[in-house]
KELOMAR-582443 format. One record per residue (C-alpha): residue number from 0; x, y, z. Coordinates in Angstrom, 1 decimal, decimal comma, always signed. Example, Ala and Ser with C-alpha at 12.3 -4.5 7.8 and 13.67 -1.06 7.14 Angstrom:
# KELOMAR-582443
[atom 0; [+12,3; -4,5; +7,8]];
[atom 1; [+13,7; -1,1; +7,1]];
//
This chain:
# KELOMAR-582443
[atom 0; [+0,0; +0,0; +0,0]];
[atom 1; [+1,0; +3,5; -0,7]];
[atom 2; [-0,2; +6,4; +1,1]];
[atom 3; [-0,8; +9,0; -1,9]];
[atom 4; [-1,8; +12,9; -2,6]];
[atom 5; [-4,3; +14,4; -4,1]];
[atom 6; [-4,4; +17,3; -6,6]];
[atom 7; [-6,5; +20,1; -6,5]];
[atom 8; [-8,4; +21,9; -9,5]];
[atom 9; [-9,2; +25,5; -8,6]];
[atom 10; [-12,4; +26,2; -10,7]];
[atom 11; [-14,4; +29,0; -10,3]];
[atom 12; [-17,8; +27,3; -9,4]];
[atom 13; [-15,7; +26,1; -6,6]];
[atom 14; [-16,0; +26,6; -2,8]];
[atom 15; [-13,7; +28,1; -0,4]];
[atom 16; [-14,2; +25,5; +2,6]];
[atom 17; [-15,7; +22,2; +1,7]];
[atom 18; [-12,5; +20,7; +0,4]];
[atom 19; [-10,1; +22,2; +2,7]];
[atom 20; [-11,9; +21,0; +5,6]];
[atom 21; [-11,6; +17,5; +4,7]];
[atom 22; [-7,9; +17,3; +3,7]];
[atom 23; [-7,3; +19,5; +6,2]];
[atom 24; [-5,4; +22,1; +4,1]];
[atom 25; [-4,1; +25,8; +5,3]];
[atom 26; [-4,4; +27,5; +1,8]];
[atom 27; [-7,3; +29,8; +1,0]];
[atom 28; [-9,0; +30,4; -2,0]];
[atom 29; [-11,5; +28,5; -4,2]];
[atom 30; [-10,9; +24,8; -4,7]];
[atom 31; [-13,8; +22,3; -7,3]];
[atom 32; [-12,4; +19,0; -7,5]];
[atom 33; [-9,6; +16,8; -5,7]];
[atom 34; [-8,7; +14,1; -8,2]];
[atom 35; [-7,2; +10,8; -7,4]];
[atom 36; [-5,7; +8,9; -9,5]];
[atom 37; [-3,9; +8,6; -12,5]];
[atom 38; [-4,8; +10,7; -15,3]];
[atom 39; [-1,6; +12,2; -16,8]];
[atom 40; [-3,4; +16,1; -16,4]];
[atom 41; [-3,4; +15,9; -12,9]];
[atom 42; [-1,7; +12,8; -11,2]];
[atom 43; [-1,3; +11,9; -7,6]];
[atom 44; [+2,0; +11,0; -6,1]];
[atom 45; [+3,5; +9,1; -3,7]];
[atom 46; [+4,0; +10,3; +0,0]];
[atom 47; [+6,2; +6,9; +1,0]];
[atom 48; [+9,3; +8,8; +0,3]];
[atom 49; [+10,4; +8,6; -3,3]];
[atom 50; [+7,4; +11,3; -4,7]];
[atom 51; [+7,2; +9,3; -7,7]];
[atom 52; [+3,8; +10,0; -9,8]];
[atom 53; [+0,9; +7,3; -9,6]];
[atom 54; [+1,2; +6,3; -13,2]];
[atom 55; [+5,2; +5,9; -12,7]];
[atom 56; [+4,4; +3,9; -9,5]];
[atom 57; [+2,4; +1,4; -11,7]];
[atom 58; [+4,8; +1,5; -14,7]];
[atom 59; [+7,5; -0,2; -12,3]];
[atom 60; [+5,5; -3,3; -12,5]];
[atom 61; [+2,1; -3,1; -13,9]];
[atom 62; [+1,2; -6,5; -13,6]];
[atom 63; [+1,4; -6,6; -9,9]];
[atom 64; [+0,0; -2,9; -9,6]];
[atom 65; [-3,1; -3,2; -11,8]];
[atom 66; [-3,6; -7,5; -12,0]];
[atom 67; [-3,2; -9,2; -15,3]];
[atom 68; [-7,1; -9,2; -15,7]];
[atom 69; [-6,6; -5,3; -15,7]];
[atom 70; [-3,8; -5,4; -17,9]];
[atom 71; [-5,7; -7,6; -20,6]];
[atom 72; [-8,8; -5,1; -20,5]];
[atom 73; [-7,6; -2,0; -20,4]];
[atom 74; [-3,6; -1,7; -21,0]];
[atom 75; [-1,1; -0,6; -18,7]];
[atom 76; [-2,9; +2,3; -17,1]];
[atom 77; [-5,5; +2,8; -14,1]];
[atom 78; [-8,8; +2,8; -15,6]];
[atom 79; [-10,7; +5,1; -13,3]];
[atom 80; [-10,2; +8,4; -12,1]];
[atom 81; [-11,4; +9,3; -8,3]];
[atom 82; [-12,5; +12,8; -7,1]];
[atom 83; [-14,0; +14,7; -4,7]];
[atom 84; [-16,2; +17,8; -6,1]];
[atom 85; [-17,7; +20,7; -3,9]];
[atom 86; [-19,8; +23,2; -6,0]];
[atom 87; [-20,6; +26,0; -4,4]];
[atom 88; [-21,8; +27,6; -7,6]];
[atom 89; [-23,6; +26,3; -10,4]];
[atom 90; [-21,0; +24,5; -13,5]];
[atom 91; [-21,5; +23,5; -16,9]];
[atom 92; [-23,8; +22,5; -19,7]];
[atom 93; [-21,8; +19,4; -20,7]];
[atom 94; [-22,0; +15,9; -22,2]];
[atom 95; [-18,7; +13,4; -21,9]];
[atom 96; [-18,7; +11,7; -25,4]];
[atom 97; [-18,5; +8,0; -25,9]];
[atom 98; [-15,3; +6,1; -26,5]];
[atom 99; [-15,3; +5,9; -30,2]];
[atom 100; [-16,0; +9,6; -31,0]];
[atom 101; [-12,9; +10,2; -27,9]];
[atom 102; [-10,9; +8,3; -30,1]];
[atom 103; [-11,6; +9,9; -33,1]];
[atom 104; [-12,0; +13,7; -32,2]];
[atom 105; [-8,6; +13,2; -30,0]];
[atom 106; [-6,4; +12,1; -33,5]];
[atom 107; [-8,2; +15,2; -34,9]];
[atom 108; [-7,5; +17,7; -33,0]];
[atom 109; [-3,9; +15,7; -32,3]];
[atom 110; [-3,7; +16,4; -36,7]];
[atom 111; [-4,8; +19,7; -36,3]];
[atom 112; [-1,8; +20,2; -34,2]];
[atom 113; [-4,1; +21,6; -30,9]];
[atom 114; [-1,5; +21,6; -28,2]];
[atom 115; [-2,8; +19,0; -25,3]];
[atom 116; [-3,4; +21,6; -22,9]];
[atom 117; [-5,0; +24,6; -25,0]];
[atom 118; [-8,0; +25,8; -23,4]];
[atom 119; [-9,9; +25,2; -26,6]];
[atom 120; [-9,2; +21,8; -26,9]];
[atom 121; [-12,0; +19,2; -26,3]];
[atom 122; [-10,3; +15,9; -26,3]];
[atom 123; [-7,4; +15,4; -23,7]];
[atom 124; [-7,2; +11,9; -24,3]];
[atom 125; [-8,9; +8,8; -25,9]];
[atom 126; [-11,2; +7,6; -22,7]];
[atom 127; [-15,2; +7,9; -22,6]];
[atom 128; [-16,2; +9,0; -19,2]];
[atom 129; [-19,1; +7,6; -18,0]];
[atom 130; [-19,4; +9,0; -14,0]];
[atom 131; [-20,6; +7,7; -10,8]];
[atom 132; [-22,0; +10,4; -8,3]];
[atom 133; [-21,8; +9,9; -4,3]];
[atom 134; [-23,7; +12,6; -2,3]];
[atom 135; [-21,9; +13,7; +0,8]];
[atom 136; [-24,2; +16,7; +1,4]];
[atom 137; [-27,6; +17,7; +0,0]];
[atom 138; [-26,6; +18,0; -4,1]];
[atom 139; [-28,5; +19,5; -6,2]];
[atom 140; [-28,4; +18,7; -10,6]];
[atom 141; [-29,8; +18,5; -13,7]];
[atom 142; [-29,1; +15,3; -15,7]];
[atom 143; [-30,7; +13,9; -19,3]];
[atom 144; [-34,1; +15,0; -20,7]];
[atom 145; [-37,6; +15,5; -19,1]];
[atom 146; [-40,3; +13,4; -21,0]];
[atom 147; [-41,4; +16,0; -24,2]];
[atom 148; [-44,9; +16,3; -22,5]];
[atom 149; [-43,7; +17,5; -19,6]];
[atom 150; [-40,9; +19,7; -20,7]];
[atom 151; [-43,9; +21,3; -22,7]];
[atom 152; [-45,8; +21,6; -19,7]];
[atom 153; [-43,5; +23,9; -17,9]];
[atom 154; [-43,4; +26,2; -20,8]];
[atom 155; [-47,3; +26,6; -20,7]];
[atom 156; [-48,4; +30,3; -19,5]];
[atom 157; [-44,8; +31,8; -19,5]];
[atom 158; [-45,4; +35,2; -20,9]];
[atom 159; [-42,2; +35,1; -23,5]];
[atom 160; [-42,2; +34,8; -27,4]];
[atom 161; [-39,4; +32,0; -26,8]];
[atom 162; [-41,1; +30,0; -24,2]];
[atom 163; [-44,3; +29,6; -26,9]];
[atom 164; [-41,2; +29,0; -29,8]];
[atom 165; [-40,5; +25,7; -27,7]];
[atom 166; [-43,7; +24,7; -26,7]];
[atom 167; [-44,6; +24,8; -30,0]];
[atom 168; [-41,9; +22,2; -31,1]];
[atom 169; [-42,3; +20,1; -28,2]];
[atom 170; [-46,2; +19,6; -29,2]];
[atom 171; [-45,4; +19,3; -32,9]];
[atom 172; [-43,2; +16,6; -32,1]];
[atom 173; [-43,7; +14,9; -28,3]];
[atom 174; [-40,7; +12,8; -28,9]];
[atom 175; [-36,8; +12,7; -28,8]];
[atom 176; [-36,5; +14,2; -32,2]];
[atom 177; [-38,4; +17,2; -30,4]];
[atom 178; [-36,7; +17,1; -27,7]];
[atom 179; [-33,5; +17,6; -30,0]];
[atom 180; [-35,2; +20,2; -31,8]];
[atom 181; [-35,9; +22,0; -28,9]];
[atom 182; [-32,8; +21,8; -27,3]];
[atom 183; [-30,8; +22,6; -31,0]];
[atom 184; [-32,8; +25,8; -31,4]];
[atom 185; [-31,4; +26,8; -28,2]];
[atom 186; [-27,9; +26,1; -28,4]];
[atom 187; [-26,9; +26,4; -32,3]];
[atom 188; [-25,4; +29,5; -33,5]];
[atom 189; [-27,7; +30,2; -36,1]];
[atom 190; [-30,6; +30,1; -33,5]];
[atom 191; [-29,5; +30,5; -30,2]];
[atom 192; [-31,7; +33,1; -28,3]];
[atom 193; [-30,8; +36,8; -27,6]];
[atom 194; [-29,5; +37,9; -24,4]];
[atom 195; [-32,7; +39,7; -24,0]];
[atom 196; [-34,7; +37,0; -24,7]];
[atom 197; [-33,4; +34,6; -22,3]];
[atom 198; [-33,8; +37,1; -20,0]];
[atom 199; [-37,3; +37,5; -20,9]];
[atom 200; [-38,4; +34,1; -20,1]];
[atom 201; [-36,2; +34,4; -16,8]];
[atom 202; [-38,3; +37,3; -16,0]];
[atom 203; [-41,8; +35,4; -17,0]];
[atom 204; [-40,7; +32,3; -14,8]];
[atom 205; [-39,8; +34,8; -11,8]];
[atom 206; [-43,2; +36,3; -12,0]];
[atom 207; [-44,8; +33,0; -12,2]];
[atom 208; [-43,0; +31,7; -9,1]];
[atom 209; [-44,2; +34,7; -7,2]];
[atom 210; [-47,6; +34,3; -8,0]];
[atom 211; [-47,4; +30,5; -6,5]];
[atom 212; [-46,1; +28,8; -9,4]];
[atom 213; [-47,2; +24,9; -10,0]];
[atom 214; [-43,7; +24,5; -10,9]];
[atom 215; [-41,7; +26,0; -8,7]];
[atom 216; [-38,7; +24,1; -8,8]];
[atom 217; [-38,2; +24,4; -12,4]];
[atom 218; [-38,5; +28,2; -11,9]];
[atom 219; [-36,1; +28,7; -9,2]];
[atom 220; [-33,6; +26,9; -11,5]];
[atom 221; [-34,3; +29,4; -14,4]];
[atom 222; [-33,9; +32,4; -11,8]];
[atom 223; [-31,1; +31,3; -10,2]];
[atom 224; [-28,6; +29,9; -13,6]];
[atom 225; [-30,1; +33,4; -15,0]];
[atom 226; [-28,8; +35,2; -11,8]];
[atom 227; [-25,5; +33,1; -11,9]];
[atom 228; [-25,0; +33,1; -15,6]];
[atom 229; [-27,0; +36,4; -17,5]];
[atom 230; [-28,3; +35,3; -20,9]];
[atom 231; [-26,8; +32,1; -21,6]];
[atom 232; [-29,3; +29,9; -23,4]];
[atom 233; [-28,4; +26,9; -21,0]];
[atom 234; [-30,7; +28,9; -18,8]];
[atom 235; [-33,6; +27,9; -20,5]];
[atom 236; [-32,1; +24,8; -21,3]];
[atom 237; [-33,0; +23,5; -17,3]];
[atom 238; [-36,4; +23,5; -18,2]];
[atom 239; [-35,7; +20,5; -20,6]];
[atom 240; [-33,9; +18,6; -17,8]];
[atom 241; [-34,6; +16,8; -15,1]];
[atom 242; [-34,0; +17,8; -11,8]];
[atom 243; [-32,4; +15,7; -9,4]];
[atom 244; [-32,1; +16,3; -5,2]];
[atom 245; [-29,6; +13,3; -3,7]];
[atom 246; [-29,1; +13,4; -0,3]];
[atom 247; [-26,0; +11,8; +1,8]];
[atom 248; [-25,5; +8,4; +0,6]];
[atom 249; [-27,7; +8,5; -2,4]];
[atom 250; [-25,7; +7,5; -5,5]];
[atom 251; [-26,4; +8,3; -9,4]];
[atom 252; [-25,1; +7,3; -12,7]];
[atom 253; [-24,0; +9,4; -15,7]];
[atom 254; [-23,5; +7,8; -18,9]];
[atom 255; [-21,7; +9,1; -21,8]];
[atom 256; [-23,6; +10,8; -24,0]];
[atom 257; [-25,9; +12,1; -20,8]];
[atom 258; [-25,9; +16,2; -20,8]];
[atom 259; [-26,0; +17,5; -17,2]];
[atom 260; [-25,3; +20,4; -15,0]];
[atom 261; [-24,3; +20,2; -11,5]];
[atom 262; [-26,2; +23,2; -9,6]];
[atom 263; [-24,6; +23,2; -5,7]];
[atom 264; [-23,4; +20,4; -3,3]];
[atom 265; [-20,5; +17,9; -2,0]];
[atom 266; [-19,8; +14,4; -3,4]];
[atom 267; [-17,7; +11,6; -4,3]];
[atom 268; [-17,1; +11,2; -7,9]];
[atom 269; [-15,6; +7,9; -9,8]];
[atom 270; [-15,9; +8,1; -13,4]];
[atom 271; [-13,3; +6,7; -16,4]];
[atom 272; [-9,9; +7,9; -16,4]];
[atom 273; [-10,9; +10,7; -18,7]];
[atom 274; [-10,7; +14,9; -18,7]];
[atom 275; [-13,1; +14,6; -21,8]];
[atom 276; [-15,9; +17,6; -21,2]];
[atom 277; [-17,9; +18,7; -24,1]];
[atom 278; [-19,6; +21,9; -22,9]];
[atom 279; [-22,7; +24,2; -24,0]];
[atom 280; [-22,8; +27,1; -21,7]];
[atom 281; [-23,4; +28,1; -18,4]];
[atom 282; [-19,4; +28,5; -18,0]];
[atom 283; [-16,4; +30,5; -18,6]];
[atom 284; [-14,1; +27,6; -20,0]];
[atom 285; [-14,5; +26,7; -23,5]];
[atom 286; [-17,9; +25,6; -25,1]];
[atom 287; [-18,4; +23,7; -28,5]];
[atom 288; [-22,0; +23,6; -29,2]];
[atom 289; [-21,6; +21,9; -32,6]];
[atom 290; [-19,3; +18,7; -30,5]];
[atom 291; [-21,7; +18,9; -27,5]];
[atom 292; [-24,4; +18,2; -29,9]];
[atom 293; [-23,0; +15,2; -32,0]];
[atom 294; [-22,6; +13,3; -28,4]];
[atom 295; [-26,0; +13,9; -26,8]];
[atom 296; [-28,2; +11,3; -26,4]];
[atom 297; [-31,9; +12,8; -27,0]];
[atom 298; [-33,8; +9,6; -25,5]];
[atom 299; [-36,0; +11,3; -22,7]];
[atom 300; [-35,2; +9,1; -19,5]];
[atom 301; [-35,4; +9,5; -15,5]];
[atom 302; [-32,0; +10,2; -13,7]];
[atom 303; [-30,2; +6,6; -12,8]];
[atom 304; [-30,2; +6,0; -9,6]];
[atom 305; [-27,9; +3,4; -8,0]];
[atom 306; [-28,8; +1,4; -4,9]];
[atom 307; [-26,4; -0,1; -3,2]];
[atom 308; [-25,9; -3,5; -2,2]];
[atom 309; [-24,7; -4,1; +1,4]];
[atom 310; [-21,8; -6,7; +2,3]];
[atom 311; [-20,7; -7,7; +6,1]];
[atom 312; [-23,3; -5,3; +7,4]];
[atom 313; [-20,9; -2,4; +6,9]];
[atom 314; [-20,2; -1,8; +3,3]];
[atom 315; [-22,5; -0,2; +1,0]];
[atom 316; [-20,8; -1,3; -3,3]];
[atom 317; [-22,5; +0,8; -5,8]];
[atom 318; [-22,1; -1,1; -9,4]];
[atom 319; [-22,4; +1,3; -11,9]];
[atom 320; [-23,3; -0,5; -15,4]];
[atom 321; [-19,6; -0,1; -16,9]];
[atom 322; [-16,4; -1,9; -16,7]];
[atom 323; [-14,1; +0,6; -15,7]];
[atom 324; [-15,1; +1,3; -12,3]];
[atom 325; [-17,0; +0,6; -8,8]];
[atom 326; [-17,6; +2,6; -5,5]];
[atom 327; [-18,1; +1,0; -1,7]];
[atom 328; [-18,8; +3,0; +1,2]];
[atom 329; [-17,5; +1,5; +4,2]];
[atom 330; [-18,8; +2,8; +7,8]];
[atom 331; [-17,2; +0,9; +11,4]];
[atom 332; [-17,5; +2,1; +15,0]];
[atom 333; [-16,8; -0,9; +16,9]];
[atom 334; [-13,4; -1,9; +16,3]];
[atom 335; [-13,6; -5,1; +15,1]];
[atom 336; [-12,3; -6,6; +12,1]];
[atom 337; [-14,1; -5,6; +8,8]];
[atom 338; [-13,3; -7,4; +5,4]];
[atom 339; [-13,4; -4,6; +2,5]];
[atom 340; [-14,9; -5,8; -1,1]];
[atom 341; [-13,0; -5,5; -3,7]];
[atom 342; [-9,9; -6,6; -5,6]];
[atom 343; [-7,2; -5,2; -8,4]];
[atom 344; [-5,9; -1,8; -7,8]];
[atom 345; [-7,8; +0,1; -5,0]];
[atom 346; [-8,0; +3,9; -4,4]];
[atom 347; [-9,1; +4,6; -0,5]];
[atom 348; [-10,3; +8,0; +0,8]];
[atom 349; [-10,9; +7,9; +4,0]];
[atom 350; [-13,5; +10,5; +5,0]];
[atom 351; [-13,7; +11,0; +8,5]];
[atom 352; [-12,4; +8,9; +11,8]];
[atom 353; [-9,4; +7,0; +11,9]];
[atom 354; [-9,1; +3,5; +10,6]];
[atom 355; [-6,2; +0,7; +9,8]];
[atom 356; [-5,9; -1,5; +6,7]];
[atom 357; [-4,9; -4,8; +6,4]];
[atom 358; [-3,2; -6,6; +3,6]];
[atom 359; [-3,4; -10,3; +2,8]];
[atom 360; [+0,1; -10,2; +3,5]];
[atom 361; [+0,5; -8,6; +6,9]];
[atom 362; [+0,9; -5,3; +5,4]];
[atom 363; [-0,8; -2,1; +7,3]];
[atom 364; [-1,5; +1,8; +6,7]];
[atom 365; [-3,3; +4,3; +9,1]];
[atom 366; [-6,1; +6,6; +7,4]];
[atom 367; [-7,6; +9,3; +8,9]];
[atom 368; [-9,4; +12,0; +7,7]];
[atom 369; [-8,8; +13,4; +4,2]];
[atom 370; [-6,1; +10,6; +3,7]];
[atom 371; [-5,8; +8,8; +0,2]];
[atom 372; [-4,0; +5,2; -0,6]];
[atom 373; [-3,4; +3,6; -3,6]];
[atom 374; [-3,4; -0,2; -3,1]];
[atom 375; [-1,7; -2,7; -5,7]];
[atom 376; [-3,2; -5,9; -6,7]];
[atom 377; [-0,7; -7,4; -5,7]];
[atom 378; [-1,4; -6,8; -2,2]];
[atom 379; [-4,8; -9,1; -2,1]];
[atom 380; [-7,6; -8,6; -0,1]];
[atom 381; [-7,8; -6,2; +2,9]];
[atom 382; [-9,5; -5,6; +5,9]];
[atom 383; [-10,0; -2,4; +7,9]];
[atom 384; [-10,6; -1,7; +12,0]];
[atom 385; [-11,2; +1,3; +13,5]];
[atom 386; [-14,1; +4,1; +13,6]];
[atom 387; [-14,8; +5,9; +10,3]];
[atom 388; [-15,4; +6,2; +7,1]];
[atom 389; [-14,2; +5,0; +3,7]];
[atom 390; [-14,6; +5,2; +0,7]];
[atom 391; [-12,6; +2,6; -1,8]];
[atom 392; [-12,4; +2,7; -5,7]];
[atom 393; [-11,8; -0,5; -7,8]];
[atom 394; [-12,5; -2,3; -11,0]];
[atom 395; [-15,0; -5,0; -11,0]];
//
């Protein structure tokens, strides 16, 4: 086992406390994401003593880092990326594509000579990046497409030309294809809305939740990305989406191809080793409708929730429906022995408490609060004792 870091992205939808408090750190200022893991853009490193990088701690022997049944599926790299997300604000219209298309647009923009880090740049590596969502606080989102009918719905009695534009389309054509009419018209160039017009719906939906709205929820959201982000058509965009509330502990699923926004909250992230965002708006960073658009899927769906299945009495696993990754949750506070789930290379975050792991070969490491291991293959199944919580990555 290795005890490792943790890097920190400093976006702007970031908070100034949520993070810091649970690594514990001194610095001020704005911190999104902690990423654990692998992924050349931001890699963890060791803390054992030789500060070697995660990915150069798995090249010295791959096979006994990752397994050989790692190896075979998915080459000589860790295939999932952990994190640790606290937006304060909310962050952007975005879709991760699929495999194939990351394939593709990454030797593209590779022949187009886009250097790997330019801002513009979409594709940062050749990885689809399907994500897994653990709620540590309340979190607020917005993730795939309200049914058309109801979509429409929510549009009724809005006094704003655009809001009856979209209604129109959405009763024309109740189905995905007007769903993706709807949702084009709002985001292509050639169409997007005016400033003044977003803002005119805004207006209509604030007016309409002070009267008593009977969709108040989907109002807020309008008011408060409108208030957060001034006439950018993603505003209106949320009233296609479906909201979703998890609470602590409640898990959901994000596949590619799966446009979302993430409004306000903490959680736990696992997703594939990927940086691949495709964004539409509601940001500062760089947004490529035309991409977004060619790796949405239009199919009108609820949000996917995950329940958990419990092992030993103490371990919650959330299987998400992809081969890259899985999340457990563990929770002790009564010292005894607990066997975690699990095998190949492992990724622990231990949350709060203080807890020790056990190898299958005698080997042991001390978590507490805001600490982070990377655990070899090699090293077998492990148990934990203590009082806390953690959380462990691995590949199923």
């Amino acid at each position: 086992m290795h005890r490792i870091s943790h890097a920190t992205q400093a976006y702007a939808w970031g908070s100034h406390t949520a993070i810091h408090d649970l690594f514990g750190h001194d610095a001020t200022g704005v911190i999104a994401e902690a990423w654990m893991g692998a992924h050349p853009s931001s890699p963890s490193r060791g803390l054992d003593g030789d500060l070697l990088t995660l990915p150069q701690l798995i090249a010295r022997d791959a096979e006994g880092s990752l397994g050989q049944d790692v190896v075979d599926r998915f080459g000589s790299s860790l295939p999932y990326l952990l994190k640790v997300i606290a937006a304060e604000r909310p962050l952007s219209l975005q879709v991760h594509p699929h495999i194939e298309r990351a394939r593709q647009g990454y030797a593209e923009e590779d022949l187009a000579g886009i250097p790997i880090d330019a801002p513009h740049r979409n594709y940062r590596d050749t990885n689809h990046k399907p994500e897994l969502v653990y709620a540590l606080t309340q979190f607020e989102a917005m993730c795939g497409f309200r049914a058309p009918r109801r979509a429409a719905e929510l549009l009724v009695g809005l006094d704003a030309p655009l809001a009856k534009e979209l209604h129109g389309i959405l009763v024309a054509d109740p189905s995905p294809a007007g769903i993706r009419a709807a949702f084009t018209q709002l985001l292509e160039p050639a169409t997007t809305p005016s400033v003044d017009e977003v803002r005119e719906l805004a207006e209509a939906c604030a007016a309409r939740l002070a009267a008593g709205s009977p969709s108040p929820r989907a109002d807020r959201t309008v008011v408060l990305l409108q208030r957060e982000y001034p006439g950018d058509p993603g505003v209106v965009t949320s009233l296609l989406l479906n909201p979703v509330t998890l609470q602590p502990g409640d898990a959901m699923f994000v596949p590619a191809g799966g446009v979302h926004a993430y409004l306000h909250g903490v959680a736990v992230e696992i997703m594939a080793s990927s940086d691949n965002v495709l964004r539409a708006g509601l940001t500062p960073k760089h947004v490529d409708v035309p991409e977004l658009l060619r790796n949405v899927d239009y199919v009108a769906a609820p949000p996917i929730r995950i329940a958990p299945e419990v092992f030993h009495g103490a371990t919650k696993v959330y299987y998400a429906p992809v081969d890259d990754f899985e999340l457990s949750v563990t929770q002790i506070d009564d010292d005894g022995v607990h066997p975690l789930p699990g095998r190949g290379p492992r990724v622990l975050l231990c949350l709060d408490g203080r807890l020790t792991v056990s190898t299958a070969h005698d080997g042991t490491l001390e978590l507490e609060r805001g600490h982070v291991a990377f655990v070899p293959a090699r090293d077998g199944a492990l148990t934990v004792r203590g009082a806390g919580t953690i959380v462990q990555a691995d590949v199923p």
